[in-house]
C-alpha positions as CSV (number, residue, x, y, z in Angstrom):
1,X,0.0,0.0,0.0
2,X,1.1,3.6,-0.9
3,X,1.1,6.1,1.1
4,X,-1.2,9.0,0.0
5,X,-0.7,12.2,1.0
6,X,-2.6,15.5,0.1
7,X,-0.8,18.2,-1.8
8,X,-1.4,21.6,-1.4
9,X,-1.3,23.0,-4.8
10,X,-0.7,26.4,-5.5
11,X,-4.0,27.5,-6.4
12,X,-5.0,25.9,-2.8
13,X,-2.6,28.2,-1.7
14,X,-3.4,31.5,-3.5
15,X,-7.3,30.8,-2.7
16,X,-6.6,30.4,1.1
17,X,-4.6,33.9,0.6
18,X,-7.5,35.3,-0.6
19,X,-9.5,34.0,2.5
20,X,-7.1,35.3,4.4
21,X,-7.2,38.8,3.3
22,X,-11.2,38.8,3.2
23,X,-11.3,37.8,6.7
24,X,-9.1,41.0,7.8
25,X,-10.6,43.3,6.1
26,X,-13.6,42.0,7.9
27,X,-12.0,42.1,11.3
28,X,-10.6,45.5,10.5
29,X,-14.3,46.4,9.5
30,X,-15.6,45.1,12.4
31,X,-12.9,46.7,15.3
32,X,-13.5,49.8,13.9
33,X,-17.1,49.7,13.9
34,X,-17.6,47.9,17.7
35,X,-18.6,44.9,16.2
36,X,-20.1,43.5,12.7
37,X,-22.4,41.2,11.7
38,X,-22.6,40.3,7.5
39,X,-24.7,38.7,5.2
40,X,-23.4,37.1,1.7
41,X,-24.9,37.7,-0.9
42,X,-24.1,35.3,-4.1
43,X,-23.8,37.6,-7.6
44,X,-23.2,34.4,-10.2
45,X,-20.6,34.3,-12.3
46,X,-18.4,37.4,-10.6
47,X,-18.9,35.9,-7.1
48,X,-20.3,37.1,-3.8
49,X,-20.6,40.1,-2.1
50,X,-20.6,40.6,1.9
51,X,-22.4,42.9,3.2
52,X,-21.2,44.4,6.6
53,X,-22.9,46.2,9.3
54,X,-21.4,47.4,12.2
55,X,-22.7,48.1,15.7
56,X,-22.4,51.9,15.1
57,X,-25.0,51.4,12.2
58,X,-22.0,51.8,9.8
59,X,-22.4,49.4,6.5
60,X,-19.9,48.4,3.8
61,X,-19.6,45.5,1.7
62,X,-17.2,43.4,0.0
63,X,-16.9,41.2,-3.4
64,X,-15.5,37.5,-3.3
65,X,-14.4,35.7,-6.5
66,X,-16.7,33.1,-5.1
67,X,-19.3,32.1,-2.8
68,X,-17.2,29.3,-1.3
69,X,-14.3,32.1,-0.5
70,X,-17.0,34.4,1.1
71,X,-18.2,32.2,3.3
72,X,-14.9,30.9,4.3
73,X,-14.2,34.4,5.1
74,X,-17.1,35.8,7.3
75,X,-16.7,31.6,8.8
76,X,-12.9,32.6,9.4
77,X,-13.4,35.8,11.0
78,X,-16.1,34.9,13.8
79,X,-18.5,37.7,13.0
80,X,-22.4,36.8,12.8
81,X,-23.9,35.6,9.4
82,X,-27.2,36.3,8.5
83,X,-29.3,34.3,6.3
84,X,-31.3,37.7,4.6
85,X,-30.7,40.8,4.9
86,X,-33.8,41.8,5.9
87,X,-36.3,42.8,9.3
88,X,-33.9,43.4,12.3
89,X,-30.5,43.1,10.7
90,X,-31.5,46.0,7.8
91,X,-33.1,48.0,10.3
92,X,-29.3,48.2,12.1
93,X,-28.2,50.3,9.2
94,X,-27.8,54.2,9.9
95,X,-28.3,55.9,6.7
96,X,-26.6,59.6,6.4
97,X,-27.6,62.3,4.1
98,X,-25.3,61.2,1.2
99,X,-26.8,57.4,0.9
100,X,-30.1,59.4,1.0
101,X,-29.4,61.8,-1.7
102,X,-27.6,59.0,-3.8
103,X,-30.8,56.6,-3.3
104,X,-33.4,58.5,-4.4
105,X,-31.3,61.5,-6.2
106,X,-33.5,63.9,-8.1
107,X,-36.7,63.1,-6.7
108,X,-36.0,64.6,-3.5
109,X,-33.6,67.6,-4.9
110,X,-30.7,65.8,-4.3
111,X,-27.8,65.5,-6.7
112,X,-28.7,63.3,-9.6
113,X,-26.8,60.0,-10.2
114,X,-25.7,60.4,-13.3
């Protein structure tokens, strides 16, 4: 009998990089903030996106070449995944002025979005 053993390949390698880097600029995210929770979002073909909130209300989000690498990057970091984004997590977003201007633009007076 042979022994087997499981190479690590280099595109193992340069996907767990990737990981890596997603999960700290989720941690970063999430210290400055006072905590995050996240929700990903698959987008097809060009991946996922993760969306953050913070506990200050703060929101960003993120794109992952993948699904798999998103989730392994919100698992990675330890913040809380939600399934939707949607009833109390959506309500823990703080909208300012600009997101309101850029949302509904010319309808209210605000700058257009063109």
């Amino acid at each position: 009998m042979a022994d087997t053993q499981q190479v690590d390949t280099k595109a193992d390698r340069r996907a767990e990089r990737r990981v890596t880097r997603l999960a700290g600029r989720i941690d970063s995210f999430s210290k400055a903030h006072g905590g995050a929770e996240g929700q990903v979002a698959y987008l097809g073909e060009r991946g996922a996106r993760i969306v953050l909130v913070g506990a200050d209300g703060a929101w960003g989000d993120l794109v992952a070449r993948s699904y798999e690498t998103a989730r392994k990057a919100v698992e990675k970091s330890g913040i809380t995944v939600h399934e939707d984004f949607d009833g109390e997590f959506a309500a823990k977003v703080e909208t300012g002025p600009y997101e309101w201007s850029r949302m509904a633009g010319i309808q209210v007076g605000g700058p257009s979005n063109t």
